[in-house]
C-alpha positions in Angstrom: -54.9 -0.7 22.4 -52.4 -3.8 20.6 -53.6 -5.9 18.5 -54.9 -9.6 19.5 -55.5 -12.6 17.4 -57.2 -14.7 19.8 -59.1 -11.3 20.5 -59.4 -11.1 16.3 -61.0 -14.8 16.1 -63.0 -14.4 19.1 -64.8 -11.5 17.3 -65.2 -13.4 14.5 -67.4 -16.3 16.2 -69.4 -13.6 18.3 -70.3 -11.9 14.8 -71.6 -15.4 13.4 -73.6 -16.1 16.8 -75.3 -12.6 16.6 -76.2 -12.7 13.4 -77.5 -16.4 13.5 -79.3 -15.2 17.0 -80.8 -12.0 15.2 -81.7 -14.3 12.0 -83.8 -16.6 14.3 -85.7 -13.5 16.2 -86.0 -10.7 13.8 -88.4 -13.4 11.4 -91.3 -14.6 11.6 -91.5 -17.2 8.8 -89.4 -20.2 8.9 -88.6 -20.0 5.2 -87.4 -16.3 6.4 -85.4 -17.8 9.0 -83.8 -20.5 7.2 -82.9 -18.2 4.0 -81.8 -15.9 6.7 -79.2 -18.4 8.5 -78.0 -19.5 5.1 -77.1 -16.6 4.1 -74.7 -15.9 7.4 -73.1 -19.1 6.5 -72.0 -18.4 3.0 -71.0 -14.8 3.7 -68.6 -16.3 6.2 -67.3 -18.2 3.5 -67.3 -16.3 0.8 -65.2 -13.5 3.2 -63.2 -16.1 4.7 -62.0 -19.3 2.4 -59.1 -18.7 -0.4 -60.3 -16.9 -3.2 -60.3 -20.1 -4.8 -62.9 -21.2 -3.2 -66.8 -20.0 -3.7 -69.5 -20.5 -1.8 -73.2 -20.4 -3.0 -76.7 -22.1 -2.4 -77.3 -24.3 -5.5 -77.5 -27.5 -7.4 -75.2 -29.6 -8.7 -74.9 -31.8 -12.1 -73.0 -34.6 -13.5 -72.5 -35.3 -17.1 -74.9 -37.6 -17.3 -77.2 -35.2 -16.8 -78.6 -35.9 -13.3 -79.2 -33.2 -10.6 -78.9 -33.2 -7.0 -81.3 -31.5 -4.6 -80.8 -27.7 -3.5 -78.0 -27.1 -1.7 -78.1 -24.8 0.9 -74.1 -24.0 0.9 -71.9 -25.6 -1.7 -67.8 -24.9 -2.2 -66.8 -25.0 -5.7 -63.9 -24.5 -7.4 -64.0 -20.8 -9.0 -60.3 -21.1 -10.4 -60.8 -23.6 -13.1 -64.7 -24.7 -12.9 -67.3 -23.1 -15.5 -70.7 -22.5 -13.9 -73.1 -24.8 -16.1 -75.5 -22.0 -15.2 -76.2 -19.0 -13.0 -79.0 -16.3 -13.7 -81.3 -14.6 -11.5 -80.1 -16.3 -8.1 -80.2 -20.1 -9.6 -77.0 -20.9 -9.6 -75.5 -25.2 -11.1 -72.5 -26.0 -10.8 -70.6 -29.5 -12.2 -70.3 -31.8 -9.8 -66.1 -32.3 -10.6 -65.8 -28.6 -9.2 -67.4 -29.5 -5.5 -65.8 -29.5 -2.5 -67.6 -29.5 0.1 -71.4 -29.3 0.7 -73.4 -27.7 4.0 -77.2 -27.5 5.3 -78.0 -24.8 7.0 -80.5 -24.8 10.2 -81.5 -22.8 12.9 -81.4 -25.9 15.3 -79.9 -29.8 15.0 -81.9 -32.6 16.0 -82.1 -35.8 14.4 -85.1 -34.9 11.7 -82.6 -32.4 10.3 -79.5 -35.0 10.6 -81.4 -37.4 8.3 -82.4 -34.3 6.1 -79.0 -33.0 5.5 -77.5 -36.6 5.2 -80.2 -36.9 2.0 -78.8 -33.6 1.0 -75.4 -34.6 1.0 -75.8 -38.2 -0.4 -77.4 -36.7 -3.8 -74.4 -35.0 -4.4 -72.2 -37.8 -3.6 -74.0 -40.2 -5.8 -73.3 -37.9 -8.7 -70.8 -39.3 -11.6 -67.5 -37.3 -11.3 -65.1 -37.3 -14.3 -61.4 -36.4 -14.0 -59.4 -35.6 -17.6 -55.2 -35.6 -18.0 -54.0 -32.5 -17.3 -51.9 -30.4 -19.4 -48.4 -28.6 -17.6 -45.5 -27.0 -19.0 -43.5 -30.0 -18.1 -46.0 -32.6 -20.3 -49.4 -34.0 -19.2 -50.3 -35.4 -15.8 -52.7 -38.5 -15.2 -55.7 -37.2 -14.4 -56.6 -36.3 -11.1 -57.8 -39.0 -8.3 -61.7 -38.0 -7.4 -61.5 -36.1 -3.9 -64.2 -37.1 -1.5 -66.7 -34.8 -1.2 -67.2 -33.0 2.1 -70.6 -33.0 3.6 -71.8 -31.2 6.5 -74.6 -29.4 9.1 -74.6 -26.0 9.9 -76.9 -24.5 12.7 -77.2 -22.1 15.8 -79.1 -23.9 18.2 -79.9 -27.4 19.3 -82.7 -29.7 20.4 -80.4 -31.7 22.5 -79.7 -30.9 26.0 -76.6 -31.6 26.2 -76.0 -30.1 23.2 -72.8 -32.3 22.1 -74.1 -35.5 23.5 -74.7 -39.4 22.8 -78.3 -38.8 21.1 -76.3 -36.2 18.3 -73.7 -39.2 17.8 -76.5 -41.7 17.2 -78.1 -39.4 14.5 -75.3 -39.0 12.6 -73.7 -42.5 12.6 -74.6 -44.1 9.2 -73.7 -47.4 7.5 -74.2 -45.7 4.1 -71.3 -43.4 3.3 -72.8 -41.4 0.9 -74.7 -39.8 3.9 -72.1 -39.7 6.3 -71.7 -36.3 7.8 -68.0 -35.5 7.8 -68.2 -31.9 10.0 -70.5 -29.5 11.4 -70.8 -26.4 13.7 -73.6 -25.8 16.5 -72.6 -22.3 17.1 -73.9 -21.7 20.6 -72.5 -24.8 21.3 -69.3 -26.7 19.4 -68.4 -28.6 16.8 -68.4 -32.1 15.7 -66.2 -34.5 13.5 -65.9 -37.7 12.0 -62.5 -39.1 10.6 -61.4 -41.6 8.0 -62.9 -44.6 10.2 -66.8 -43.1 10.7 -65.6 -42.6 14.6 -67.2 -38.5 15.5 -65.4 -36.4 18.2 -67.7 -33.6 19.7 -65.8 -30.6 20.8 -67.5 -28.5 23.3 -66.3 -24.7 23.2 -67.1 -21.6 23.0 -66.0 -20.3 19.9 -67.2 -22.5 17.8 -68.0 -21.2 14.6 -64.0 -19.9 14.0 -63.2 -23.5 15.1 -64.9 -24.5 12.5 -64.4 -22.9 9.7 -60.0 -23.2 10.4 -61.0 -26.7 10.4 -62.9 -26.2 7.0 -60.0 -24.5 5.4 -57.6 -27.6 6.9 -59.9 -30.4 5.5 -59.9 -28.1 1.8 -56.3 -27.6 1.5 -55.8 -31.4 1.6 -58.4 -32.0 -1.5 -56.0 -30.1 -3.9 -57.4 -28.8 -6.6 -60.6 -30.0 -8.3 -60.6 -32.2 -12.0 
């Protein structure tokens, strides 16, 4: 048998889906379920993204002080970043080391739109610092802040259709702080939104290897953290 990298990513998505789809049967207890999901999420980031990358459920803090809510998923820098803690599964990270932040459900429908946006908004509305940095060749200005990607993460859906008007009308916000920027249904697709708040819902069938290629796009043009 040869080898097959459409074969190779294929196999990747139907992994995600069966896992997700065993995560939602095997427990009975929606705490279960949800803890469950989340954890399928962040094990397909913390196998797939650059090792510069880490993935983990927690909170984030600014130097102020201030906290956001829990996390289910967030991507830190692991290069350069210090964890401000991490000890028995409690994990806070600064907020200058996020990239990216994700909810994790085992369906979409506009009550858990509104719920991640909040989610993502408390990081956003963090204070972010940015220092000169030091290179053999003298010191650099410091770093422009990177915005901070936010997203939704789930197996199923409310909607029928899935990828339909009623999900764009959930997640278009006037607030920015809140504004979605990706997510993944994976029995389902994927959705979008670029610089201008305009979403694109992609229908297909491997969605969940779709997404996270996209993922890894939208992180290598943040650079590096402050």
């Amino acid at each position: 048998m040869k080898w097959s990298l459409p074969q190779l990513l294929a196999s990747l998505h139907d992994d995600i889906e069966h896992r997700l789809a065993t995560a939602r049967k095997a427990f009975g207890h929606p705490d279960a379920k949800g803890e469950a999901s989340e954890a399928v999420w962040i094990q397909l980031f913390e196998a797939y993204l650059p090792r510069r990358y880490s993935a983990l459920n927690a909170y984030v803090v600014d130097s102020k002080g201030t906290f956001s809510e829990q996390i289910d998923a967030v991507i830190f820098d692991r290069q350069y970043s210090p964890f401000v803690f991490n000890y028995q599964g409690q994990t806070v990270v600064p907020a200058e080391s996020v990239y990216a932040v994700f909810e994790a459900k085992q369906t979409i429908n506009a009550a858990q739109v509104a719920y991640a946006q909040g989610k993502v908004a408390s990081v956003r509305r963090l204070h972010r610092t940015s220092l000169p940095i030091p290179t053999a060749a003298g010191i650099l200005q410091p770093k422009p802040l990177h915005a901070v990607i936010g997203g939704l993460l789930s197996f199923e859906s409310d909607w029928s259709p899935a990828l339909g008007q009623p999900l764009i009308s959930s997640l278009v916000v006037n607030d920015a702080d809140r504004r979605l920027d990706m997510g993944c249904i994976a029995a389902h697709g994927t959705f979008g939104c670029d610089n201008d708040g305009h979403y694109t819902l992609a229908p297909q069938q491997k969605s969940a290897t779709a997404f996270l290629l996209e993922l890894i796009a939208r992180l290598q043009d943040l650079a590096t953290a402050p």
